[in-house]
C-alpha positions as CSV (number, residue, x, y, z in Angstrom):
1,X,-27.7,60.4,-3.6
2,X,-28.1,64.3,-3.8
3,X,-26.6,67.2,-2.1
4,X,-29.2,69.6,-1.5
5,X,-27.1,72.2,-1.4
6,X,-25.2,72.4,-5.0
7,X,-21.7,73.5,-5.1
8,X,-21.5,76.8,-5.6
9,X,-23.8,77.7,-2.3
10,X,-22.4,74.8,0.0
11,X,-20.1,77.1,1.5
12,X,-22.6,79.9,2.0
13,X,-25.0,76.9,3.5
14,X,-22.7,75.8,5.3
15,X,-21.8,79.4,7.3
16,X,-25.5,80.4,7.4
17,X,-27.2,77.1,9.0
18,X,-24.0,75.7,10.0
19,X,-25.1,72.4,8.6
20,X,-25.9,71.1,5.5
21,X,-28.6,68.3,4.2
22,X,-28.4,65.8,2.1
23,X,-30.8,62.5,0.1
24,X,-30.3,59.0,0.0
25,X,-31.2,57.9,-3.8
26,X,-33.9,55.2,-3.4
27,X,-31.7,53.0,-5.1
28,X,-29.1,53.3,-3.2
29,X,-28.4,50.3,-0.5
30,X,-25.1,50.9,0.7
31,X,-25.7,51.2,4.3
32,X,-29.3,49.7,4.4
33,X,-30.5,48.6,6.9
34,X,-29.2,51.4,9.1
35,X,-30.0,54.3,6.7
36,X,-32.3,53.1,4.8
37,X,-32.4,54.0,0.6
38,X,-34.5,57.5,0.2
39,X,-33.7,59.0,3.7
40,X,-32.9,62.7,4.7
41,X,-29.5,62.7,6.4
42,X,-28.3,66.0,8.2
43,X,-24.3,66.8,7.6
44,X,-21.8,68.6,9.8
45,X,-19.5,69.8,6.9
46,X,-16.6,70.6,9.8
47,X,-16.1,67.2,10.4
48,X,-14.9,65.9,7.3
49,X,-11.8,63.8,8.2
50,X,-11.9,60.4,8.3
51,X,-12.1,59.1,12.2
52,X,-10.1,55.7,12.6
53,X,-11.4,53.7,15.2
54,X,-12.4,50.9,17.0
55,X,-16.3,50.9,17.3
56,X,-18.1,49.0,19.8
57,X,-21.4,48.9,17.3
58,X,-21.7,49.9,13.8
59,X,-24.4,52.5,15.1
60,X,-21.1,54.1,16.8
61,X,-19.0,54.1,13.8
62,X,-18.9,57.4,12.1
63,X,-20.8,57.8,9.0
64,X,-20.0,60.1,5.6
65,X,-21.4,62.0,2.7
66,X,-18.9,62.1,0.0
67,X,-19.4,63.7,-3.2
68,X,-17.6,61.6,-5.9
69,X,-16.2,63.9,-9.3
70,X,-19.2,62.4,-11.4
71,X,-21.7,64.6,-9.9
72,X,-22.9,61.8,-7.5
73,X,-22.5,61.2,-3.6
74,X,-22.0,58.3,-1.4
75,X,-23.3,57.8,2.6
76,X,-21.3,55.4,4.4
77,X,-18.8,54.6,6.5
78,X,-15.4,55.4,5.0
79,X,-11.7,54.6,5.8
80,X,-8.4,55.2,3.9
81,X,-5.9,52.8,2.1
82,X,-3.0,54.3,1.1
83,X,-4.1,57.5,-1.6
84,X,-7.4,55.7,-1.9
85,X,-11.1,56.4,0.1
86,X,-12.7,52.9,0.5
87,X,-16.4,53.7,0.9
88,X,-17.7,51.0,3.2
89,X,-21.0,49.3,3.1
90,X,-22.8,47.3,6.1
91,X,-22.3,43.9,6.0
92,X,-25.9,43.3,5.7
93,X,-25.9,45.6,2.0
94,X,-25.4,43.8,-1.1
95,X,-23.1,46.5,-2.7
96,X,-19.6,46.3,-2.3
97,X,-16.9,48.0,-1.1
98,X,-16.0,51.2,-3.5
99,X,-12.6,52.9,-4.0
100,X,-11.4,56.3,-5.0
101,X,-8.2,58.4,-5.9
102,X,-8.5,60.7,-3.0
103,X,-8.5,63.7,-2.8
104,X,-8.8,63.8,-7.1
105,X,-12.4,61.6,-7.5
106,X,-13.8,62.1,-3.7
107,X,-14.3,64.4,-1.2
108,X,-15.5,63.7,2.1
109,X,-18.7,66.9,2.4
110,X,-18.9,66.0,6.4
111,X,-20.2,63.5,8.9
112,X,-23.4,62.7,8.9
113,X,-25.0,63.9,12.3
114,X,-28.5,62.4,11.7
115,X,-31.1,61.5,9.9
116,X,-34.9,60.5,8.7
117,X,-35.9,57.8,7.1
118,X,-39.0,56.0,6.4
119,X,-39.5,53.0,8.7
120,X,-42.8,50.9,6.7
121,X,-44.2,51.7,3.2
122,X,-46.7,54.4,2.8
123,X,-50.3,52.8,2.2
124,X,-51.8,54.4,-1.1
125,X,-55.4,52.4,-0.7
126,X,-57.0,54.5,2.1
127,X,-59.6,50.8,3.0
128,X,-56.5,48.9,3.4
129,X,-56.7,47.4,6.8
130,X,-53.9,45.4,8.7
131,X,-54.0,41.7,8.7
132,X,-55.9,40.2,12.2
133,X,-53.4,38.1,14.3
């Protein structure tokens, strides 16, 4: 996961553009199948509370980019327990739930507002053809 806005300019980003963007690492599972690992995710660094909630879907419930004191970020869903952020996978994700001091080793960067994502694999062989039904 990468902030593609580094530290020292985020704020600057943030004013100028009002928005800030951010990468999925294309290891990183946590919320696959809905974003996928190696997507483009756009933030909205004003909302960066934690929303409580009941969510009808888990396309409604609000999602996160928080950049962990290790120089790394996490994109998920996120919810508090006691002085700890819970970084929350989907159900579907084989990684498991993660927990942080907060605010000392996590802060939340903003909601994530959308994103783009690859939906098939990219064919290298150019005389690959589909299979026939």
């Amino acid at each position: 996961m990468k902030c593609l806005c580094s530290w020292n300019s985020r704020q600057a980003c943030a004013t100028y553009f009002d928005v800030l963007y951010g990468y999925v690492g294309t290891e990183d599972c946590t919320l696959d199948p809905l974003i996928r690992p190696g997507a483009f995710v756009q933030i909205d660094p004003h909302q960066n509370k934690v929303t409580k909630g009941v969510w009808p879907s888990e396309y409604d419930r609000p999602v996160y980019f928080v950049e962990l004191r290790d120089n790394r970020y996490a994109c998920s869903w996120c919810d508090y327990e006691g002085n700890r952020l819970l970084v929350v996978p989907s159900p579907k994700s084989p990684v498991a739930i993660r927990s942080f001091r907060y605010p000392q080793d996590a802060e939340i960067v903003g909601r994530v507002t959308g994103f783009a994502m690859l939906i098939a694999e990219l064919r290298t062989d150019a005389s690959a053809t589909p299979s026939q039904p």
